[in-house]
NUDRENNU-963047 format. One record per residue (C-alpha): x, y, z; residue in one letter; residue number from 1. Coordinates in Angstrom, 3 decimals, always signed. Layout:
% NUDRENNU-963047
- X Y Z A NUM
...
***
This chain:
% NUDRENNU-963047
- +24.694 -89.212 +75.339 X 1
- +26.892 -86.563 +73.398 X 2
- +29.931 -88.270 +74.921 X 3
- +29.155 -91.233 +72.840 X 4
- +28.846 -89.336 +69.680 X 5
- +32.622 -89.354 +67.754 X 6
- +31.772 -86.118 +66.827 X 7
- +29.461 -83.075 +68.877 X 8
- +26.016 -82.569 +67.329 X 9
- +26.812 -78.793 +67.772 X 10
- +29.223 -79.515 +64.808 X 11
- +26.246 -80.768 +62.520 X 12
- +24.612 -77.536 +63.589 X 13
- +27.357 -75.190 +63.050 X 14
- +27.902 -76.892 +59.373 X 15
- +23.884 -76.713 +58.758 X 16
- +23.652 -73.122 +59.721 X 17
- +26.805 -72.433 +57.519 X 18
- +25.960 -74.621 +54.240 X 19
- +21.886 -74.386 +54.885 X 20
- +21.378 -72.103 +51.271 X 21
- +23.363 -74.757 +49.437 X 22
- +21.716 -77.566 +51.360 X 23
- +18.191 -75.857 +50.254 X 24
- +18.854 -74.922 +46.868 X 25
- +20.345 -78.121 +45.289 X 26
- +17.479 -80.587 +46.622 X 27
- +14.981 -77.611 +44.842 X 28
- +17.493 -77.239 +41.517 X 29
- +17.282 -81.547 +41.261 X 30
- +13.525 -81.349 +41.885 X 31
- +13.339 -78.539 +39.258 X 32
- +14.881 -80.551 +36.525 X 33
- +13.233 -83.699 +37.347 X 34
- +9.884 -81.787 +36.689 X 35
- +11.027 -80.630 +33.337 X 36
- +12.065 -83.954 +32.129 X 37
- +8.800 -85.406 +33.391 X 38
- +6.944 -82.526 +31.172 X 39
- +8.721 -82.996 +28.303 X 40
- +8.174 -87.101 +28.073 X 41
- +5.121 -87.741 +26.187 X 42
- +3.807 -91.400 +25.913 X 43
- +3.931 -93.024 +22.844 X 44
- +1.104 -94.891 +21.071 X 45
- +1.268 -97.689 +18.476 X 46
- -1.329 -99.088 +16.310 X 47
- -0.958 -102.425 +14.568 X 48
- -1.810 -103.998 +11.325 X 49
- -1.453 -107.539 +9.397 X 50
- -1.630 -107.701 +5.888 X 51
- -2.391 -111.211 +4.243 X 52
- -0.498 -110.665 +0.511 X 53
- -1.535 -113.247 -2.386 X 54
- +1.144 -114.519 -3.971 X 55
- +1.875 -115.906 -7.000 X 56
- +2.668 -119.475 -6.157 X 57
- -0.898 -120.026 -4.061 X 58
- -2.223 -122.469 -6.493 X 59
- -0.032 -125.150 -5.345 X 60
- -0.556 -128.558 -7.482 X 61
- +1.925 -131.193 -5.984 X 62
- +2.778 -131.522 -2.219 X 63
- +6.660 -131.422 -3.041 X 64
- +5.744 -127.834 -4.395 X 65
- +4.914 -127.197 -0.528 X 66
- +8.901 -128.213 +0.263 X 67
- +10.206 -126.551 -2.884 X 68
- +13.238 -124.211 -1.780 X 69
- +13.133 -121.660 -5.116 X 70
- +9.460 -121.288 -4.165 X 71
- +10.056 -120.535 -0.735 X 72
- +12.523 -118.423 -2.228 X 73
- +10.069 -116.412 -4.969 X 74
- +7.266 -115.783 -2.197 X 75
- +9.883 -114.104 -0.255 X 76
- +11.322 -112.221 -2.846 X 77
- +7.620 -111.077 -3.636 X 78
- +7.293 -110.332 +0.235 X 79
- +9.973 -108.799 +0.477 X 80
- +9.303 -106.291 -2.823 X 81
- +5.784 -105.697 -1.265 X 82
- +7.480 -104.092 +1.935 X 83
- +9.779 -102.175 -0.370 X 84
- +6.364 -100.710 -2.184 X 85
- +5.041 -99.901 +1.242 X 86
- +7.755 -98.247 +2.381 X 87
- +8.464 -96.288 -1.179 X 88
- +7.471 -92.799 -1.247 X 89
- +5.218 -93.179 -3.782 X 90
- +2.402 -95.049 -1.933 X 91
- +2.739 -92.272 +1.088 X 92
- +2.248 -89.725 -1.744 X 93
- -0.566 -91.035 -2.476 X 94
- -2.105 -91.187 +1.207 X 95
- -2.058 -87.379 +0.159 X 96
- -4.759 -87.335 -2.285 X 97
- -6.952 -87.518 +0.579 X 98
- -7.975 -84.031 +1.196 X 99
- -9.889 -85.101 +4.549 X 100
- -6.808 -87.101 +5.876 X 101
- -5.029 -84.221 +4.981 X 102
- -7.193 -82.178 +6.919 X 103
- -7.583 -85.058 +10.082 X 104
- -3.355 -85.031 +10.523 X 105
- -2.666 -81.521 +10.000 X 106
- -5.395 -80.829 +12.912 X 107
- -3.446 -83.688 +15.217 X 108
- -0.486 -82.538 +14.616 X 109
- -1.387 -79.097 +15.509 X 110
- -3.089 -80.104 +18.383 X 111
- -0.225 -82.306 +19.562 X 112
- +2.326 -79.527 +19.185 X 113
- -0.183 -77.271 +21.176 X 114
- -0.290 -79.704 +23.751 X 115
- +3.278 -79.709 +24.038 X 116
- +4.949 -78.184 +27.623 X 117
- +7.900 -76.295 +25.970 X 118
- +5.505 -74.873 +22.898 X 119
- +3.415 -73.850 +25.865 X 120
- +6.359 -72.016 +27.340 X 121
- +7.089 -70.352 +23.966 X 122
- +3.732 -69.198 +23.763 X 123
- +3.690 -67.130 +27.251 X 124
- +6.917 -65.853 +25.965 X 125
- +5.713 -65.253 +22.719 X 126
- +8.608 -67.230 +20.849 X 127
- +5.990 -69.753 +19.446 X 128
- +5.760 -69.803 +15.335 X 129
- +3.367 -72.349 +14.275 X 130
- +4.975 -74.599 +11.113 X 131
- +3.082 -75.188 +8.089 X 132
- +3.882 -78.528 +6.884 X 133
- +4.536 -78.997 +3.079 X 134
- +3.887 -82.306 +1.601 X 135
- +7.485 -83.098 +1.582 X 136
- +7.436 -82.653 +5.335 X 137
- +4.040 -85.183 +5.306 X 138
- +6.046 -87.698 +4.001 X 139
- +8.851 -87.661 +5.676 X 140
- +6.718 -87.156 +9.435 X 141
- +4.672 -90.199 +7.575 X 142
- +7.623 -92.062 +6.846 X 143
- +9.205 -91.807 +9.845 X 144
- +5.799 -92.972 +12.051 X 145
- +6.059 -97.126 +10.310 X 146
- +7.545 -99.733 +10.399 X 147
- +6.969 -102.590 +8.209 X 148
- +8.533 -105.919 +7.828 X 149
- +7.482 -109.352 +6.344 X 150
- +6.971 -112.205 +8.024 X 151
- +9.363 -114.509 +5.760 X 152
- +7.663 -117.924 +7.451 X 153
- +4.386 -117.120 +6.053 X 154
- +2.417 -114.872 +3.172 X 155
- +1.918 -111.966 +5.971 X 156
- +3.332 -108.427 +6.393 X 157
- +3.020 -106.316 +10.278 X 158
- +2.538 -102.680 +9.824 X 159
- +3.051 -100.345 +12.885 X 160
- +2.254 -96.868 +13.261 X 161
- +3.848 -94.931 +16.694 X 162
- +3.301 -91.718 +17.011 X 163
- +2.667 -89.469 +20.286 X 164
- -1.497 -89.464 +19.367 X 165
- -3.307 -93.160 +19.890 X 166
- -5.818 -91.458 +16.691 X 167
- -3.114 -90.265 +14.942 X 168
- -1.531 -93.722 +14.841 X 169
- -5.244 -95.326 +13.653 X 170
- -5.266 -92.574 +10.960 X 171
- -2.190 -93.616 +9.548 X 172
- -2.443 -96.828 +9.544 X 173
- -5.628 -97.092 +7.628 X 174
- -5.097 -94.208 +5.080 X 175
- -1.629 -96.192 +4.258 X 176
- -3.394 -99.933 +3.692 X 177
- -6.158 -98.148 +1.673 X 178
- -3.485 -96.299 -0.490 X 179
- -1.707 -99.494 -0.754 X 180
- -4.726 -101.587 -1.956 X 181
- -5.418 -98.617 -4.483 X 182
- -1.698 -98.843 -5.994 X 183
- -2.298 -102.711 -5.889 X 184
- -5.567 -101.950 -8.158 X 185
- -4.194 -99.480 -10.313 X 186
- -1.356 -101.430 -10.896 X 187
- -3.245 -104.234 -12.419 X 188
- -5.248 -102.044 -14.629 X 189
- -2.189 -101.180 -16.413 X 190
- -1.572 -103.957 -16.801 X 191
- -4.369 -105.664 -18.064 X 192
- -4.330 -102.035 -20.398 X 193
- -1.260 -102.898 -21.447 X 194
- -2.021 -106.935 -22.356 X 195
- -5.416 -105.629 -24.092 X 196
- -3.833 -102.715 -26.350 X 197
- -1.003 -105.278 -27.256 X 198
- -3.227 -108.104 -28.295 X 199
- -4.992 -105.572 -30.161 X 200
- -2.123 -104.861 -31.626 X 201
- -1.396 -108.106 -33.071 X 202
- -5.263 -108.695 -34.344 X 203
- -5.204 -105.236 -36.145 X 204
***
């Protein structure tokens, strides 16, 4: 039987004996790093929303107007601008004037960094400084949670909020689509302000 080997068994023995810390330590240094990658992934969760915008050109009058290319053309113009809004700075600045969501995503966030395996580490080291978000830094975490494109075939715009917390995602979502429908509100105050105070105007 060890005839038929091309090479004696008592070689595989002599080279285990002689390589047998290098043989141990590399399987434990790959399993080692393999469990700090799996630590350090965190799942991501996304929440999604649809909104239906009214355009313009809804009152339609002829069926030609259905076919009419510079149509087509405005309502995706108007789309497009309403993604632009939704993405502007200025609606997730206003998500801010909500001292409880305030509250509600500073407290995820928190918790989600606590929750994290390497701010873990740094707190049994004693390395760990907590960050205190400004509302700069709101934004721009905001900001960088959505995505938000319009659906060019139809009157529609998908929202989507990722983030590493499924009620973080939720939170976002709706805070943003109720700051949107505020701006929408506010806007046309001002301007039916405007229209009033310059037909006053022209009476007086």
């Amino acid at each position: 039987f060890v005839s038929s080997f091309p090479i004696d068994p008592y070689f595989y023995y002599v080279v285990l004996l002689k390589y047998k810390k290098q043989l141990l330590f590399i399987p434990l240094l790959i399993g080692l790093v393999i469990f700090l990658i799996s630590k350090s992934l965190t799942p991501v969760y996304q929440s999604s929303a649809s909104l239906i915008i009214e355009t313009e050109n809804t009152n339609i009058i002829d069926i030609d107007e259905v076919y009419d290319p510079s149509l087509r053309n405005n309502q995706k113009s108007f789309l497009n601008t309403q993604v632009q809004i939704l993405n502007s700075k200025e609606i997730i600045s206003r998500m801010l004037d909500n001292n409880d969501f305030i509250r509600d995503l500073e407290k995820l966030m928190k918790q989600q960094q606590s929750n994290n395996f390497w701010n873990k580490l740094k707190k049994r080291l004693n390395r760990f400084q907590e960050v205190n978000l400004s509302d700069a830094a709101l934004v721009n975490f905001i900001k960088s949670t959505l995505v938000i494109k319009a659906d060019n075939s139809s009157n529609i715009i998908r929202i989507s909020s990722s983030t590493y917390d499924p009620s973080m995602t939720n939170l976002i979502l709706n805070q943003l689509i109720d700051s949107y429908r505020r701006y929408d509100v506010d806007k046309k105050i001002a301007v039916t302000s405007y229209a009033n105070e310059k037909i006053n105007e022209r009476i007086l």
